[in-house]
NUDRENDO-469728 format. One record per atom (N, C-alpha, C): residue in one letter; atom name; residue number from 1; x, y, z. Coordinates in steps of 0.05 Angstrom, whole numbers. Layout:
# residues N
+------+------+-----+--------+--------+--------+
| rest | atom |  nr |      u |      v |      w |
+------+------+-----+--------+--------+--------+
|    A |   CA | NUM |      X |      Y |      Z |
...
+------+------+-----+--------+--------+--------+
***
This chain:
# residues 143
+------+------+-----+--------+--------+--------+
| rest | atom |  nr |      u |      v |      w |
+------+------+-----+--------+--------+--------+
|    X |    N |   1 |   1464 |   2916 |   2000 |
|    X |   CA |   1 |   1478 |   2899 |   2018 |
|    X |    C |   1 |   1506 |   2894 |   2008 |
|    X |    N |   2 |   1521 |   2912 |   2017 |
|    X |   CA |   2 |   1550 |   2912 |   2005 |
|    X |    C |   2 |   1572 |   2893 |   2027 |
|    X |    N |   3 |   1581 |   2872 |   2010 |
|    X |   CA |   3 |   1600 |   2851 |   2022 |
|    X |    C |   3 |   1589 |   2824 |   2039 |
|    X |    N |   4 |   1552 |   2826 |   2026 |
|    X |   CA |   4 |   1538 |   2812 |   2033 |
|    X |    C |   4 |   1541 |   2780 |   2031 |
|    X |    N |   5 |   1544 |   2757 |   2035 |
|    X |   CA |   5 |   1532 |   2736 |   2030 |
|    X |    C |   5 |   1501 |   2726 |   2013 |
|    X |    N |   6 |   1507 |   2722 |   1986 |
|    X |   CA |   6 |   1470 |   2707 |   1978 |
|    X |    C |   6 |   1468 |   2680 |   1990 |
|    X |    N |   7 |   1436 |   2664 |   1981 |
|    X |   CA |   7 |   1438 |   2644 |   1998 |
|    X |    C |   7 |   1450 |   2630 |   1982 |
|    X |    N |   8 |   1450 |   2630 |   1958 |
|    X |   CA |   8 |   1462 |   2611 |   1941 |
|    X |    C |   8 |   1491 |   2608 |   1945 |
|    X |    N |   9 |   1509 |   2629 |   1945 |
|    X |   CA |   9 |   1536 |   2623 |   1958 |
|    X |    C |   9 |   1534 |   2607 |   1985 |
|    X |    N |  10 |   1520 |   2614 |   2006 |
|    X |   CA |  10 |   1525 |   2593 |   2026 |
|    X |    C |  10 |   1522 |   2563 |   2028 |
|    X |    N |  11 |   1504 |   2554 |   2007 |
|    X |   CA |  11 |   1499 |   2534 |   1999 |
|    X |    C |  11 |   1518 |   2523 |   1983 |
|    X |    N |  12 |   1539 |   2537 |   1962 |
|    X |   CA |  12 |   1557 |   2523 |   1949 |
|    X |    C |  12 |   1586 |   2517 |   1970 |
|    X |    N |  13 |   1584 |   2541 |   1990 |
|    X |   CA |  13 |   1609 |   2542 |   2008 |
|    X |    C |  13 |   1601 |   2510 |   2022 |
|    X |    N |  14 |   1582 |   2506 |   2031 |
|    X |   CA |  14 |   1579 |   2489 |   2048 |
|    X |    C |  14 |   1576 |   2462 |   2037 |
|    X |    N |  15 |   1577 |   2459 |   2015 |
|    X |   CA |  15 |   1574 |   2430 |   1997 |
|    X |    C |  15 |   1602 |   2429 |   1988 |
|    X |    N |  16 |   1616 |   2449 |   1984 |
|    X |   CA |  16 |   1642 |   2449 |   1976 |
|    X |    C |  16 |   1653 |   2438 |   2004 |
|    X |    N |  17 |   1657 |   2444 |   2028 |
|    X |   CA |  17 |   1664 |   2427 |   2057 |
|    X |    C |  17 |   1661 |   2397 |   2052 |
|    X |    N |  18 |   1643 |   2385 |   2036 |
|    X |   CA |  18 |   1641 |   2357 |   2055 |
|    X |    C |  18 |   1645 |   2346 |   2021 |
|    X |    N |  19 |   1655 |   2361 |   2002 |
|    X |   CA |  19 |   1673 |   2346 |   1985 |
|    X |    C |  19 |   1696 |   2344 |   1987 |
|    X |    N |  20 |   1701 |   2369 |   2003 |
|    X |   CA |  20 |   1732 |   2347 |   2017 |
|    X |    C |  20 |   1737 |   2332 |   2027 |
|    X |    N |  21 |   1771 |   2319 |   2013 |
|    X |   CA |  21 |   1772 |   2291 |   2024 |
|    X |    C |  21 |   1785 |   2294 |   2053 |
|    X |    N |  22 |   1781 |   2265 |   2071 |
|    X |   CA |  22 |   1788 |   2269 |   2099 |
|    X |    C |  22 |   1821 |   2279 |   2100 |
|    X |    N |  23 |   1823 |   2291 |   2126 |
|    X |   CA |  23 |   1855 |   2297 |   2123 |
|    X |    C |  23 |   1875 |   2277 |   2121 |
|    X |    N |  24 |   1869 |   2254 |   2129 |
|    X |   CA |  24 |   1890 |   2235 |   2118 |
|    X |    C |  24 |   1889 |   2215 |   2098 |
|    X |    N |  25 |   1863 |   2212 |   2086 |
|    X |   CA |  25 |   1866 |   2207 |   2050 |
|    X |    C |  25 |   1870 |   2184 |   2058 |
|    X |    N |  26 |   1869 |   2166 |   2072 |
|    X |   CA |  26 |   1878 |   2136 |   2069 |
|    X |    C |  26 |   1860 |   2128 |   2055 |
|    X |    N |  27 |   1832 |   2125 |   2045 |
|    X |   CA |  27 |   1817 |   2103 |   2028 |
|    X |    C |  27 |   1821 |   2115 |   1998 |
|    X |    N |  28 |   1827 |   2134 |   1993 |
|    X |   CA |  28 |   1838 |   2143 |   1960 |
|    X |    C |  28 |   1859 |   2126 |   1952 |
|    X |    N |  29 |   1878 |   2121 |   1968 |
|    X |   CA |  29 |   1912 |   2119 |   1959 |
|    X |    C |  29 |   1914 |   2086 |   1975 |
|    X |    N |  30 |   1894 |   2074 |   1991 |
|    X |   CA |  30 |   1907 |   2054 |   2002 |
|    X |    C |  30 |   1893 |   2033 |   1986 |
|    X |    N |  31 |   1915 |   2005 |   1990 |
|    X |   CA |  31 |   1924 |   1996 |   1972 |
|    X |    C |  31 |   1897 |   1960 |   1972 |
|    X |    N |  32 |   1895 |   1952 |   1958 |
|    X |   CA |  32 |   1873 |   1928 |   1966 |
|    X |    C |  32 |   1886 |   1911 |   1970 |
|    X |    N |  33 |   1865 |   1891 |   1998 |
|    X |   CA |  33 |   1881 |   1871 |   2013 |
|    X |    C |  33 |   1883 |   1846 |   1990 |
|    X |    N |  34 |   1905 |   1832 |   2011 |
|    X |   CA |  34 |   1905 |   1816 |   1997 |
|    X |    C |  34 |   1902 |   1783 |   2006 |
|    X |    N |  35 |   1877 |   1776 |   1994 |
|    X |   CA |  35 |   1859 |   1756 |   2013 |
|    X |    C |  35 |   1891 |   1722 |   2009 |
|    X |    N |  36 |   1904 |   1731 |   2001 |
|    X |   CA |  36 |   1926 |   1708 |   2007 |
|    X |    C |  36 |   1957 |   1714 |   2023 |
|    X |    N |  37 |   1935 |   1738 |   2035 |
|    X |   CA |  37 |   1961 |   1745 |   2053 |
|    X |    C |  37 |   1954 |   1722 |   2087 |
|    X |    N |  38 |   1976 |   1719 |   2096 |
|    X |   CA |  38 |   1971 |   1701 |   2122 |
|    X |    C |  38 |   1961 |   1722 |   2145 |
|    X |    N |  39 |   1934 |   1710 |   2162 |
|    X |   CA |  39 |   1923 |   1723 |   2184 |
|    X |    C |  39 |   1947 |   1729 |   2210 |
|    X |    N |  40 |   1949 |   1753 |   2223 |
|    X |   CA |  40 |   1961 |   1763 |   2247 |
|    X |    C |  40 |   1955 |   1732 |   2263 |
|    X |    N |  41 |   1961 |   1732 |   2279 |
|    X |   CA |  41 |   1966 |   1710 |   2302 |
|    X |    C |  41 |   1946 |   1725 |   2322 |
|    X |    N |  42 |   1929 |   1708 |   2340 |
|    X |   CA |  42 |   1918 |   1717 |   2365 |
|    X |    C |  42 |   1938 |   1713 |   2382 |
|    X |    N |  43 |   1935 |   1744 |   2404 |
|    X |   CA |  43 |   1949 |   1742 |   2435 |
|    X |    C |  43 |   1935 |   1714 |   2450 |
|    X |    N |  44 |   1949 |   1721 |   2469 |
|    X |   CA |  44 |   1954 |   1706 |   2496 |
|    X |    C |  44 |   1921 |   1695 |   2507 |
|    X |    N |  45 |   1914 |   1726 |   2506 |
|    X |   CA |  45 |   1887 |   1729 |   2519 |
|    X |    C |  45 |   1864 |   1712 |   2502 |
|    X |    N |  46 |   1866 |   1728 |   2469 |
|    X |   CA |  46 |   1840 |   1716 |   2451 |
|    X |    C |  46 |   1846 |   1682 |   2453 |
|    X |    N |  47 |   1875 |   1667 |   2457 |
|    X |   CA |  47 |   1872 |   1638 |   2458 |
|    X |    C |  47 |   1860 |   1632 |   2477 |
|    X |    N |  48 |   1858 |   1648 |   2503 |
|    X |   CA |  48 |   1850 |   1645 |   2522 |
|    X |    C |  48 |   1813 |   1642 |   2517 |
|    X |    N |  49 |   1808 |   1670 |   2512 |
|    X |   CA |  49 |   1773 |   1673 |   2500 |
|    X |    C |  49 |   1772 |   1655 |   2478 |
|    X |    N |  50 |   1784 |   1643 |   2464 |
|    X |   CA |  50 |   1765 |   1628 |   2451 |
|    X |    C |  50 |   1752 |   1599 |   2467 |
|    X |    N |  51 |   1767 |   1591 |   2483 |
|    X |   CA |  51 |   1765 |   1564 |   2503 |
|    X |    C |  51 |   1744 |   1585 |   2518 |
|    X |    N |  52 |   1742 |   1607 |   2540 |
|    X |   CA |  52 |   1731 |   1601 |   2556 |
|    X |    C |  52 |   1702 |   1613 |   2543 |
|    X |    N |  53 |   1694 |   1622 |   2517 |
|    X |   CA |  53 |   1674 |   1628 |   2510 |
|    X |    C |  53 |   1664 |   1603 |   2502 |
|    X |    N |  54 |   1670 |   1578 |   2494 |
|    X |   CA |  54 |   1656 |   1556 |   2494 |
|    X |    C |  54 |   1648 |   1551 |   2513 |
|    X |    N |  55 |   1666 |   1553 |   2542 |
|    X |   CA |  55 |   1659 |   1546 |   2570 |
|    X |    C |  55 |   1624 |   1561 |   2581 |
|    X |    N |  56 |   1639 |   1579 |   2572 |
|    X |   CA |  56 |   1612 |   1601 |   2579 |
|    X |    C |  56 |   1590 |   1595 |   2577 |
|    X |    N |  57 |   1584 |   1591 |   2542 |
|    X |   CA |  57 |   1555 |   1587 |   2530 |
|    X |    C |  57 |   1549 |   1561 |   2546 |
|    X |    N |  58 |   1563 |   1545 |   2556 |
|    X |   CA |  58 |   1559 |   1516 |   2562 |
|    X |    C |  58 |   1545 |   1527 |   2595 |
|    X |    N |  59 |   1548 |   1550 |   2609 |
|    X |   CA |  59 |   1554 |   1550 |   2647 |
|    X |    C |  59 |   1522 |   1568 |   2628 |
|    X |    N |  60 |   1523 |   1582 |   2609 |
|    X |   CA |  60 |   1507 |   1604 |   2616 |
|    X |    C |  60 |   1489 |   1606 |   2583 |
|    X |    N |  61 |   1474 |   1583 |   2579 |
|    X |   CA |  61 |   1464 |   1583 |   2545 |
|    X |    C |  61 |   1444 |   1604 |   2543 |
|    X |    N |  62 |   1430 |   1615 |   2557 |
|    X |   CA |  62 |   1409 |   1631 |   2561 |
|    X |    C |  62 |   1420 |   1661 |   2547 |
|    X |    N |  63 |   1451 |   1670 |   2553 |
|    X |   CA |  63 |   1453 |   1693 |   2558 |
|    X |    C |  63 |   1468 |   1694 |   2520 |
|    X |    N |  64 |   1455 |   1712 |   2508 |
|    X |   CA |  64 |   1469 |   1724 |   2486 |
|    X |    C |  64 |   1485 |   1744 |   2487 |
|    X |    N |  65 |   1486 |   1760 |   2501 |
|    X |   CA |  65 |   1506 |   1785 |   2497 |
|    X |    C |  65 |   1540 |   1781 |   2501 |
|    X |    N |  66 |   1543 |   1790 |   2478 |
|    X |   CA |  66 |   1575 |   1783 |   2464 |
|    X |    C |  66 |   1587 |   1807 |   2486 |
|    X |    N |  67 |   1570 |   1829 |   2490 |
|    X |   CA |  67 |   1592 |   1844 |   2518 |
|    X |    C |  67 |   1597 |   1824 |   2545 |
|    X |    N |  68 |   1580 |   1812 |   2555 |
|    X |   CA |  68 |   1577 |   1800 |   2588 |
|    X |    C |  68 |   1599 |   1774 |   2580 |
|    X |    N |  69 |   1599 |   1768 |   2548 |
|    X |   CA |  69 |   1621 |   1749 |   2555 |
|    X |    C |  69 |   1647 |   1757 |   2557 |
|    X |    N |  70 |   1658 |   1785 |   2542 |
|    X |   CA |  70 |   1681 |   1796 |   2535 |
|    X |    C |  70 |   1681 |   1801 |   2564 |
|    X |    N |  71 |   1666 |   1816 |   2580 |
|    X |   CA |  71 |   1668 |   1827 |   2616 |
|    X |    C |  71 |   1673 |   1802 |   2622 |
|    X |    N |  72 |   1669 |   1772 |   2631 |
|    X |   CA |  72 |   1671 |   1760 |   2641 |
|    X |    C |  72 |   1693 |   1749 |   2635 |
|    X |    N |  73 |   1706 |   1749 |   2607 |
|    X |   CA |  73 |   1724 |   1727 |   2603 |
|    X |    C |  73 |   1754 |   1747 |   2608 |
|    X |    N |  74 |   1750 |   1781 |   2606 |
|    X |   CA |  74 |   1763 |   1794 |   2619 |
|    X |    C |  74 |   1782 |   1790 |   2648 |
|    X |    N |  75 |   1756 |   1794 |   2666 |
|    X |   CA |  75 |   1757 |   1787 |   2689 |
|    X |    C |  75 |   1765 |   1766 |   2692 |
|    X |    N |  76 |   1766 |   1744 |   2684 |
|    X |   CA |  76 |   1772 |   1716 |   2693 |
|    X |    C |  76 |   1801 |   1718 |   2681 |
|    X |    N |  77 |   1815 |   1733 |   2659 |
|    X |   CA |  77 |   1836 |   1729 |   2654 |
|    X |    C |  77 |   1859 |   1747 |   2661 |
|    X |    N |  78 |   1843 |   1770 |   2684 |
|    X |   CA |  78 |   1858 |   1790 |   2696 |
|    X |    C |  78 |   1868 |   1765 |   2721 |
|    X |    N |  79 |   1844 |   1758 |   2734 |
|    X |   CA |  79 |   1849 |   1738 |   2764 |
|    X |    C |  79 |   1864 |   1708 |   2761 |
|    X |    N |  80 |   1874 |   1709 |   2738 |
|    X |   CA |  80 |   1893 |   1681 |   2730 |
|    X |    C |  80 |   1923 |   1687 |   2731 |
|    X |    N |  81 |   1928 |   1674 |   2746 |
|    X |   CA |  81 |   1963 |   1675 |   2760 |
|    X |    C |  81 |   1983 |   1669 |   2729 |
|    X |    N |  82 |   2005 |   1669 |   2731 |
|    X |   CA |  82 |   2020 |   1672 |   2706 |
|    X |    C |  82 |   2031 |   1637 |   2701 |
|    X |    N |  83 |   2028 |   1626 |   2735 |
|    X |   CA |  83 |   2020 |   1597 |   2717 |
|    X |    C |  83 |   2001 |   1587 |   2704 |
|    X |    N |  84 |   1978 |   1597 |   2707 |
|    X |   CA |  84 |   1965 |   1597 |   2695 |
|    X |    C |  84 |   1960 |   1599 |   2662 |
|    X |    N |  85 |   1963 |   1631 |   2657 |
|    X |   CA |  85 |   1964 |   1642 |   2637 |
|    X |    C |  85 |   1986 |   1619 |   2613 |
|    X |    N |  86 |   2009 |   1612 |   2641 |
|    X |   CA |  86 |   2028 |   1594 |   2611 |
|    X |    C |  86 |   2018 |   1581 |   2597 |
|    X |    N |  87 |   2000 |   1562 |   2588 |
|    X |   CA |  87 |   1989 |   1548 |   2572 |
|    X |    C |  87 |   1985 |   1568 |   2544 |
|    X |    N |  88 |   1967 |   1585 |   2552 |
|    X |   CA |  88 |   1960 |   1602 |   2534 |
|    X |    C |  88 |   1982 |   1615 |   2524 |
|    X |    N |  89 |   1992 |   1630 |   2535 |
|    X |   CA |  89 |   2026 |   1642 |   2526 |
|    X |    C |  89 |   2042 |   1628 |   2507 |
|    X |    N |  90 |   2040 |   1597 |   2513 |
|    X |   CA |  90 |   2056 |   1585 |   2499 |
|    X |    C |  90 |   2045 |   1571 |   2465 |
|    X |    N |  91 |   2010 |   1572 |   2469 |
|    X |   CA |  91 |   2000 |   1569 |   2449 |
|    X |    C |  91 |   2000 |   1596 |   2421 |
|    X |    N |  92 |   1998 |   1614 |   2430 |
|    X |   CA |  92 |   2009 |   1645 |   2428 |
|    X |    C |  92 |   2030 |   1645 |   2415 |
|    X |    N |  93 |   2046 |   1634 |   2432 |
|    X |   CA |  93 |   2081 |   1644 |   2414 |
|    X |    C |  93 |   2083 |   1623 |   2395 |
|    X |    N |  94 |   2076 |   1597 |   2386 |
|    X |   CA |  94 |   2067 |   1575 |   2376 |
|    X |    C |  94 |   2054 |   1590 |   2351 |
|    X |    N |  95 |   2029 |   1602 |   2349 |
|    X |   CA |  95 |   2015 |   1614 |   2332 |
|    X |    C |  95 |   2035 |   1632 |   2320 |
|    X |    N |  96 |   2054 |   1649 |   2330 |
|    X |   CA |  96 |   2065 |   1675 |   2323 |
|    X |    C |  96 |   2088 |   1663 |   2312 |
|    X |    N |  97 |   2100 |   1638 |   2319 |
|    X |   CA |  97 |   2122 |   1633 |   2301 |
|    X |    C |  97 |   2117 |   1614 |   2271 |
|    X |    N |  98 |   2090 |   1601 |   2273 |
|    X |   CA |  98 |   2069 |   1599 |   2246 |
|    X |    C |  98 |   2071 |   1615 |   2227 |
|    X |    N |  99 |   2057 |   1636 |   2247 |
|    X |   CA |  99 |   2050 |   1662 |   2229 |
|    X |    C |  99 |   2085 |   1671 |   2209 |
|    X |    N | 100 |   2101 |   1674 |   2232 |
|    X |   CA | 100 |   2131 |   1685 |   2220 |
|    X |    C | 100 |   2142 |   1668 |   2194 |
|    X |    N | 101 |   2133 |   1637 |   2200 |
|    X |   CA | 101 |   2143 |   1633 |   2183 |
|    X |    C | 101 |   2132 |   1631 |   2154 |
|    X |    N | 102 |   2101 |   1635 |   2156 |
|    X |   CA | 102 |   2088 |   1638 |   2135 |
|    X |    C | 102 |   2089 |   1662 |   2121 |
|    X |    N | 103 |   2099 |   1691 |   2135 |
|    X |   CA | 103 |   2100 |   1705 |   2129 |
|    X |    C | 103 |   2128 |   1708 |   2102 |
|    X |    N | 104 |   2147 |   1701 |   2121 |
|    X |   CA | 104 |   2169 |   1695 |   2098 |
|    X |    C | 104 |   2162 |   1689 |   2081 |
|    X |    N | 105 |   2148 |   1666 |   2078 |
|    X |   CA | 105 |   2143 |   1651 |   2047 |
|    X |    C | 105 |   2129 |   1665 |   2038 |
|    X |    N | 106 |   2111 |   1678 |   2044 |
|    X |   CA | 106 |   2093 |   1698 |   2040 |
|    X |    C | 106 |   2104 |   1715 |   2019 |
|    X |    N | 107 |   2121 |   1732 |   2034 |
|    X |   CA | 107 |   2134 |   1756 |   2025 |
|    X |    C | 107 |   2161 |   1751 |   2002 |
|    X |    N | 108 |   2166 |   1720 |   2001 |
|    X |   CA | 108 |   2187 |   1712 |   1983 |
|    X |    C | 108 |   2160 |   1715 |   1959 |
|    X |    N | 109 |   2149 |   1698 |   1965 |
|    X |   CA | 109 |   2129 |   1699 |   1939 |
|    X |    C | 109 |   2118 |   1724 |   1926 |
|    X |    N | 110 |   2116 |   1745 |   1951 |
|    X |   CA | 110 |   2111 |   1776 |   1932 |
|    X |    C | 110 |   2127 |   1774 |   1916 |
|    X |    N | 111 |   2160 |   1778 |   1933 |
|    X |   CA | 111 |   2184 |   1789 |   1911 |
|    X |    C | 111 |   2188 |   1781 |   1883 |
|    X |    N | 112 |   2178 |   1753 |   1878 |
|    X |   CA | 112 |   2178 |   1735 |   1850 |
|    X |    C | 112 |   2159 |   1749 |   1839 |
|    X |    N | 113 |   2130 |   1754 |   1848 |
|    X |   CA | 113 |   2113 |   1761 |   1830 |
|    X |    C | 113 |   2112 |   1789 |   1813 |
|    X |    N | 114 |   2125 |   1804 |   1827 |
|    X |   CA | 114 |   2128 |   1828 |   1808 |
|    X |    C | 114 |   2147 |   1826 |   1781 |
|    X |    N | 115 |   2162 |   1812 |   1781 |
|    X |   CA | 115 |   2176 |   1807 |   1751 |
|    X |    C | 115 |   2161 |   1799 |   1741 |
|    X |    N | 116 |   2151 |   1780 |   1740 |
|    X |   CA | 116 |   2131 |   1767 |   1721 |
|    X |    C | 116 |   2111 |   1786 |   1704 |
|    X |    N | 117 |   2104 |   1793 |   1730 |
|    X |   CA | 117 |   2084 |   1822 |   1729 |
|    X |    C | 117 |   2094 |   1843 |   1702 |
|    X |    N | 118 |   2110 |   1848 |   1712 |
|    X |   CA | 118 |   2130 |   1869 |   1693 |
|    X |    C | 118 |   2136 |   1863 |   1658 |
|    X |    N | 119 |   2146 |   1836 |   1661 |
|    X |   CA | 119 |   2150 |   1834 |   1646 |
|    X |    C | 119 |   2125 |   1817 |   1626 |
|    X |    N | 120 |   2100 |   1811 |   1633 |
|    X |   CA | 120 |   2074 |   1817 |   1621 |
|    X |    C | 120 |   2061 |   1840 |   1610 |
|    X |    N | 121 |   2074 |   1869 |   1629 |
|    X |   CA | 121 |   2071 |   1891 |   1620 |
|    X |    C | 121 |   2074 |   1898 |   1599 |
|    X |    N | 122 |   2111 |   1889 |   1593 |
|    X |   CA | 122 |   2123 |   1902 |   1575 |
|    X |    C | 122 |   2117 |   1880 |   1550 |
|    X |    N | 123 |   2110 |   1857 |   1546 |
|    X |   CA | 123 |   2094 |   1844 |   1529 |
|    X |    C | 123 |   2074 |   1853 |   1512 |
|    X |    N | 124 |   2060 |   1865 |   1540 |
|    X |   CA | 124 |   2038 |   1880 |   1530 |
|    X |    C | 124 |   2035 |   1903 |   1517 |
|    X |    N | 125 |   2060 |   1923 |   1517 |
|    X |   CA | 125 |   2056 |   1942 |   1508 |
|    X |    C | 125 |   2069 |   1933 |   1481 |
|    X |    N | 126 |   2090 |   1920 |   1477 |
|    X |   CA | 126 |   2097 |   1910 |   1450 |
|    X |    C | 126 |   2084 |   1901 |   1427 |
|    X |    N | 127 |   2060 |   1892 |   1441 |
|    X |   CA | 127 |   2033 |   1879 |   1419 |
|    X |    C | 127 |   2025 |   1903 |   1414 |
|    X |    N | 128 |   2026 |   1919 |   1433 |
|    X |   CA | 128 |   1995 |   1941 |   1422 |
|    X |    C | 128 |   2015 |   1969 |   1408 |
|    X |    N | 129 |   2042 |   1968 |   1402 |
|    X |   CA | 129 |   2060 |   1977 |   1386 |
|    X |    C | 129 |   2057 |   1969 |   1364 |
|    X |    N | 130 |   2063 |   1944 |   1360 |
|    X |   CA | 130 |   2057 |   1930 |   1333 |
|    X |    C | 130 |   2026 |   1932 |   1318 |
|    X |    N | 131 |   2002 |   1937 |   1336 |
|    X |   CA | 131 |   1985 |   1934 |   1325 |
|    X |    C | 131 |   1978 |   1972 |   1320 |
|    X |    N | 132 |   1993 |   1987 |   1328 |
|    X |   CA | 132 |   1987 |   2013 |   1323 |
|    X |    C | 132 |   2002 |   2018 |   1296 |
|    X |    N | 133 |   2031 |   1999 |   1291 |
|    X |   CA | 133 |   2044 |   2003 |   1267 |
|    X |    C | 133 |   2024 |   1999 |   1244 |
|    X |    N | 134 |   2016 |   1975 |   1246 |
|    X |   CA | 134 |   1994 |   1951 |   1236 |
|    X |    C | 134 |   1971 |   1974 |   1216 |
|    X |    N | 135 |   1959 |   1995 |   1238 |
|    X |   CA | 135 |   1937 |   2007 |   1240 |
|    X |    C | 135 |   1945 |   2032 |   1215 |
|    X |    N | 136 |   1969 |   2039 |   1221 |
|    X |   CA | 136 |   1971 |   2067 |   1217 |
|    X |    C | 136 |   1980 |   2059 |   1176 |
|    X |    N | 137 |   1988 |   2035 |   1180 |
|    X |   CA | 137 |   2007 |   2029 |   1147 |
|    X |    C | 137 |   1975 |   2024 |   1130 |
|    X |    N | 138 |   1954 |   2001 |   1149 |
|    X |   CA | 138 |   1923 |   2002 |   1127 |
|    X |    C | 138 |   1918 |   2032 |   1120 |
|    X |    N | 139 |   1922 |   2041 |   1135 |
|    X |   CA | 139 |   1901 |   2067 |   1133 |
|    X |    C | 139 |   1920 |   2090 |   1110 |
|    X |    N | 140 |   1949 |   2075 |   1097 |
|    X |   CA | 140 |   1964 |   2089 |   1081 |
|    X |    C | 140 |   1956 |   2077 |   1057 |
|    X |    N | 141 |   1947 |   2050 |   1060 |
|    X |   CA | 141 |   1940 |   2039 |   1035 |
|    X |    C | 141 |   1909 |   2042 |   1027 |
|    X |    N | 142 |   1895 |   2052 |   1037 |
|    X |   CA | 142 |   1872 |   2064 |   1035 |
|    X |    C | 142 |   1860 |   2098 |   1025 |
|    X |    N | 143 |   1883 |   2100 |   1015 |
|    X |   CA | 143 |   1885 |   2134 |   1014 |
|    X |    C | 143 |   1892 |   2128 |    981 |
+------+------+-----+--------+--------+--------+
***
């Protein structure tokens, strides 16, 4: 069988496939959240769903499905005129300029923390210099 395939090659070809990593590598290289970062702001609409999904359970306690409420509270917020909608819109931009401004503080507070950071580093490597000096001079007086 000349230029044949064994089964054992097909078996390594094919285990070799699904150890590769996906083409865009995001969960290798991406970075961990960070649970004191400030939450996105909800749109227009979710301020909207959160009011009328209390409404709901209250018109309709019987019904559990988390789809028939998203269809309904859809629908009800496609057929609402834009006076309408203002309330919500304005609780929205309210939330988003929260968010903006938390964000700043936010992100001022990254920029501080990496010096600190750094310069813990370089603390750190200075001790463990000294203690390699430390290490290397016993081990002259031991000879």
């Amino acid at each position: 069988m000349k230029g044949g395939k064994s089964k054992s090659d097909t078996k390594s070809a094919k285990l070799s496939v699904n150890k590769k990593p996906a083409k865009g590598g995001k969960k290798a290289g991406k970075a961990a959240k960070d649970p004191n970062k400030p939450k996105r702001p909800a749109s227009a609409f979710f301020v909207f769903m959160e009011e009328f999904r209390e409404q709901y359970k209250k018109d309709h306690p019987k019904n559990k499905s988390v789809a028939a409420v998203g269809k309904a509270g859809g629908d009800k917020w496609k057929s609402l005129s834009e006076a309408e909608k203002a309330p919500y819109v304005h609780k929205a931009e309210r939330r988003k300029a929260d968010y903006e401004r938390d964000m700043k503080a936010y992100n001022k507070k990254q920029a501080e923390a990496p010096k600190e950071e750094e310069e813990s580093e370089k603390s750190m490597s200075e001790v463990n210099d000294e203690d390699d000096d430390d290490a290397s001079g016993e081990e002259d007086d031991d000879e």
